[in-house]
C-alpha positions as CSV (number, residue, x, y, z in Angstrom):
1,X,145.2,44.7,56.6
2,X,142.8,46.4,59.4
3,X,144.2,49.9,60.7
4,X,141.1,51.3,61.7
5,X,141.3,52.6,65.4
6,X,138.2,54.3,65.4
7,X,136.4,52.8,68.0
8,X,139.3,54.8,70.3
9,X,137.4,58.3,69.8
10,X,134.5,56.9,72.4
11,X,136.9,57.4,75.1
12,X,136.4,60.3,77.9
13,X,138.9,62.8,77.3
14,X,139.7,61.6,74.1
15,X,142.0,63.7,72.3
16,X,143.7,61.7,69.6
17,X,145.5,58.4,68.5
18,X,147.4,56.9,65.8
19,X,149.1,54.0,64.2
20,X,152.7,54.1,63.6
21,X,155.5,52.4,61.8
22,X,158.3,52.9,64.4
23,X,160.6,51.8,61.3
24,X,160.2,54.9,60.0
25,X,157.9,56.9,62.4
26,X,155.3,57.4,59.8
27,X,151.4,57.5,60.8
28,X,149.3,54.4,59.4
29,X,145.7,55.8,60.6
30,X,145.1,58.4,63.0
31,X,141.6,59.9,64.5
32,X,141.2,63.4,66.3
33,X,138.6,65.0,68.4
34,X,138.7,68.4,67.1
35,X,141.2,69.5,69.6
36,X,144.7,71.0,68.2
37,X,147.0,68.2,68.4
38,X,149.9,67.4,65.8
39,X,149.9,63.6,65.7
40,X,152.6,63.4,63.2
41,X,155.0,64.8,65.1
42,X,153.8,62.6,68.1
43,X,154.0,59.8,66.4
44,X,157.1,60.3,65.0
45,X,158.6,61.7,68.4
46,X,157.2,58.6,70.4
47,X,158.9,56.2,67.8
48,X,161.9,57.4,69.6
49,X,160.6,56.6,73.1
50,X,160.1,52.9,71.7
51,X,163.1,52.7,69.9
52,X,164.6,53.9,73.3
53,X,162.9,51.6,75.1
54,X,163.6,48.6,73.8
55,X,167.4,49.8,73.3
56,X,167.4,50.2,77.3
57,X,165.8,46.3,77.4
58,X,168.5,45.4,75.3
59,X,171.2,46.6,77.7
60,X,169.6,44.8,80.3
61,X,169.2,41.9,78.3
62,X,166.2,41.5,79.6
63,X,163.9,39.1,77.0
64,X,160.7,40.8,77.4
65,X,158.5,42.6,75.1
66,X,156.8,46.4,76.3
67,X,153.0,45.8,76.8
68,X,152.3,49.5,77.2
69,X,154.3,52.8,77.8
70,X,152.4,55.6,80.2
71,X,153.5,59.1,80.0
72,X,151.9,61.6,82.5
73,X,151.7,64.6,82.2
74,X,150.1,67.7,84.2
75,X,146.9,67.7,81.7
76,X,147.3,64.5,80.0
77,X,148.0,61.1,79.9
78,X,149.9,59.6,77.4
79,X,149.9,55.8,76.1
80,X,151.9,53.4,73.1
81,X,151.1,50.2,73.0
82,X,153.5,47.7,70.6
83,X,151.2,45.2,68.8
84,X,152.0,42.0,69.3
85,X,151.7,40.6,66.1
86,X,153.8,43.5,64.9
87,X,155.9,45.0,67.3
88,X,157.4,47.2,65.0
89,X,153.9,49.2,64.8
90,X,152.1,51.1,67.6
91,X,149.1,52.7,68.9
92,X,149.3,56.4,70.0
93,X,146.4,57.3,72.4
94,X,146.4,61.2,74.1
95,X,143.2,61.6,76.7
96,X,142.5,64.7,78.5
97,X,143.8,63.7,82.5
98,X,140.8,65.5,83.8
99,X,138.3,63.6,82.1
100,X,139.9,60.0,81.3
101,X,139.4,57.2,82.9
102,X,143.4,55.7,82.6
103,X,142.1,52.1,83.6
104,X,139.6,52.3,80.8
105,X,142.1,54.1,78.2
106,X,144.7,51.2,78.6
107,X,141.8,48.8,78.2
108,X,140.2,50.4,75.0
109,X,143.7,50.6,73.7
110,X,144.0,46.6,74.3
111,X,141.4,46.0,72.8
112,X,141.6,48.4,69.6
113,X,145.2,46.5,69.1
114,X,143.8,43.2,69.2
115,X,141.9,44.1,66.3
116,X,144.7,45.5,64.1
117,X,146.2,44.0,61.3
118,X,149.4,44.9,59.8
């Protein structure tokens, strides 16, 4: 088992991340720059965005799977990403809007999930 997102905290903006069991909405590994941010609750809160999620595919019966979830808001940007050798596990990333690079974000958070193991 590998659960080390680490490498995440390099990002501009970076203000935290974390690994979640949506199963239960527990945190696997999480990392933190410092700035006041509750990731537990976020993770457990954004376990009900997937769970919603994929309910809502469901309904559509659409047969796809969610490569990412964006959430924007006014002074930060908000991103899950399923793994996709585990789907029922996720990656939390929260980055400053000012100071991220999005494109990069969703690109450090592909590649921190590819090197996950759960």
């Amino acid at each position: 088992m590998s659960t080390d997102i680490s490498d995440l905290k390099t990002l501009a903006g970076f203000i935290g991340a974390c690994l979640v069991d949506s199963e239960t909405g527990l945190m696997l590994a999480s990392e933190t720059s410092g700035v006041p941010f509750d990731l537990e609750a976020a993770g457990a809160a954004n376990t009900e965005v997937v769970r919603a999620k994929n309910a809502a595919m469901r309904a559509l019966g659409l047969e796809d799977k969610i490569e990412d979830i964006l959430i924007t808001l006014g002074t930060q940007y908000h991103l899950i990403r399923p793994l996709t050798a585990n789907p029922a596990v996720f990656v939390y990333l929260a980055v400053d809007r000012k100071t991220a690079n999005l494109g990069m974000a969703r690109l450090a958070l592909k590649n921190a999930e590819g090197t996950l193991r759960v």
